[in-house]
C-alpha positions, 0 to 999 in steps of 0.5 A: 579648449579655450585658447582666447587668453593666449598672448605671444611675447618676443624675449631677449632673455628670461627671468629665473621664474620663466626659465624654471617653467621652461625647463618643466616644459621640456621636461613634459613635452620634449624628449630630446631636451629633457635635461637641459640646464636652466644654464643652458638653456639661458645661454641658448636663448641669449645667443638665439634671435628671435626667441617666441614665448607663449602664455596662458595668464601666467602659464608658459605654455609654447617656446621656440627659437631661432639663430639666423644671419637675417638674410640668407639663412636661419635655423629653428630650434626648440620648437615645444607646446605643452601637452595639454596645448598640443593638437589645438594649431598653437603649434603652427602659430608658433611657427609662423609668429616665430619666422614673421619676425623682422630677422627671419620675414626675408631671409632665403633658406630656414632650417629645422631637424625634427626627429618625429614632426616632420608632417607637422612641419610639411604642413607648414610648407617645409619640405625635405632637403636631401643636400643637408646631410652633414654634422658635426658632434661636440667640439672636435674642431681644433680652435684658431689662435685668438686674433686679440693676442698680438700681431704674431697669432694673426699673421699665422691665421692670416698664413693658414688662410692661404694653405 
């Protein structure tokens, strides 16, 4: 495969045409994401720093994404290669452009979850973190009054804080 034509491309946000070819590549490459929304997908972007793309031409042919405070901890997501990409070493090239960004170059700890990968990954250099067992499914945390409403809300998260 000739690979030459590849270009990879930092985002902020993706255009409809873009979000369209995204969702076909998870639907082709990621059984754990194959029914995102382009909605979500969207919102998950726009609340993801750095987000990595790559193309062939025209063609999305790799994605991966990640959140991160830019100091002590981030967490990739997403991480995908079209099949007919796959086992020709874009993967790790997504990886590594994906923590060489300027918000992830320093940060101490990144974090991933993979359900199949995970020699893919140690041959990055990730190793297994037994300390990280914790998770919490949906949105099951009762939400805090909004600190916005009046002095009163904020006295009482303020009271809370001191339990």
């Amino acid at each position: 495969m000739n690979c030459s034509t590849i270009q990879f491309k930092y985002i902020d946000q993706v255009c409809q045409s873009d979000l369209a070819q995204l969702i076909s590549l998870f639907q082709a490459a990621a059984f754990w994401a194959r029914d995102r929304s382009e909605q979500d997908m969207a919102a998950a972007i726009a609340h993801s720093h750095p987000v990595v793309t790559a193309w062939d031409r025209q063609r999305l042919m790799g994605f991966a994404r990640a959140t991160s405070d830019g100091v002590f901890r981030a967490t990739i997501w997403d991480v995908v290669i079209d099949p007919d990409y796959q086992g020709s070493g874009l993967g790790r090239k997504m990886v590594e452009t994906l923590v060489s960004h300027p918000h992830m170059s320093r940060v101490e700890r990144i974090y991933l979850m993979t359900t199949n990968q995970q020699g893919f990954y140690h041959r990055i250099g990730f190793q297994e973190n037994p300390s990280t067992t914790l998770v919490l499914y949906g949105s099951r945390v009762e939400p805090l009054p909004s600190l916005a409403t009046n002095g009163e809300a904020l006295a009482k998260v303020e009271y809370l804080s001191e339990v």
